[in-house]
C-alpha positions as CSV (number, residue, x, y, z in Angstrom):
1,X,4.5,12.9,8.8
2,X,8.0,12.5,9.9
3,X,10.4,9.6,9.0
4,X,10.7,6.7,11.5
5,X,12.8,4.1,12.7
6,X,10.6,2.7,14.9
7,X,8.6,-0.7,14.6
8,X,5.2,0.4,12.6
9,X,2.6,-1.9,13.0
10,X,1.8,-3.3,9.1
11,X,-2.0,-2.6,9.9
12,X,-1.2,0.9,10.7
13,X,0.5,1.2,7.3
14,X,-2.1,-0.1,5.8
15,X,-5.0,1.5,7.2
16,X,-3.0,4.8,6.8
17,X,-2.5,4.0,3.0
18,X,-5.9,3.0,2.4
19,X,-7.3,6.8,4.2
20,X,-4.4,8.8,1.9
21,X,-4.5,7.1,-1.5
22,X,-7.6,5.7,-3.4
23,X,-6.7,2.3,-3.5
24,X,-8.0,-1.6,-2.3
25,X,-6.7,-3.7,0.5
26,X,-7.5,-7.5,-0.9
27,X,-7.0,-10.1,1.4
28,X,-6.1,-13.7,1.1
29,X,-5.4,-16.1,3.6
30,X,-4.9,-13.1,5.5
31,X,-2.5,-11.6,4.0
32,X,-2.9,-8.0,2.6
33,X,-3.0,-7.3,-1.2
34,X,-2.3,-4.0,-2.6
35,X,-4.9,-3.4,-5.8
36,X,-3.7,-0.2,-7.3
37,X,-4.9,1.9,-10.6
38,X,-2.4,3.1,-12.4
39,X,1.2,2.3,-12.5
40,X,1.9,5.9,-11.3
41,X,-0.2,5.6,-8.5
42,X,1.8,2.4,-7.6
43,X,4.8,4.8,-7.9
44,X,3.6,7.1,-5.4
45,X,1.9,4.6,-3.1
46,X,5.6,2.7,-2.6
47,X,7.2,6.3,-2.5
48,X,5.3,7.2,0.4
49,X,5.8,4.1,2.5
50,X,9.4,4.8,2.0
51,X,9.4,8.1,3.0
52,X,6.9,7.9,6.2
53,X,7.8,4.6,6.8
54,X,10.9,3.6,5.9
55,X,9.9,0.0,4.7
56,X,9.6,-1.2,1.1
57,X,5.9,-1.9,-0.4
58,X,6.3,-5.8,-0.3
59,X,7.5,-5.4,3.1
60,X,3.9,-4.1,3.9
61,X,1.7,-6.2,1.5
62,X,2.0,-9.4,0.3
63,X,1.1,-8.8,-3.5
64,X,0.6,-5.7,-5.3
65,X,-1.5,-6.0,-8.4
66,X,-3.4,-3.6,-11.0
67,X,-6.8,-3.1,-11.1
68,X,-9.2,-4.6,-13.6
69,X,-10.8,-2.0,-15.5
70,X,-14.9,-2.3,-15.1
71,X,-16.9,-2.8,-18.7
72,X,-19.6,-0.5,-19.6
């Protein structure tokens, strides 16, 4: 996807996001919440909404924050 300078809708970022990377959307009071794995995923996920975007992550969600990991 090419770089624009257009107006993106923040849902389209986010819906696009959530279909390309294996991450959660939270949301609270209707806000969006990024909730990412691993520190280099976060890298990557921020990256890309630079490049195909050209907006900064907090510019697209509220929060970002690292998953909890699940106990066996």
């Amino acid at each position: 996807m090419a770089t624009s300078r257009e107006f993106v809708e923040q849902d389209y970022v986010i819906e696009h996001i959530r279909q390309t990377f294996q991450c959660t959307v939270l949301w609270c009071e209707g806000r969006a919440c990024l909730e990412y794995g691993t520190e280099e995923e976060l890298y990557r996920i921020s990256k890309y909404i630079q490049e195909n975007f050209d907006k900064d992550l907090l510019d697209v969600f509220f929060t970002a924050i690292e998953s909890i990991p699940l106990e066996s």
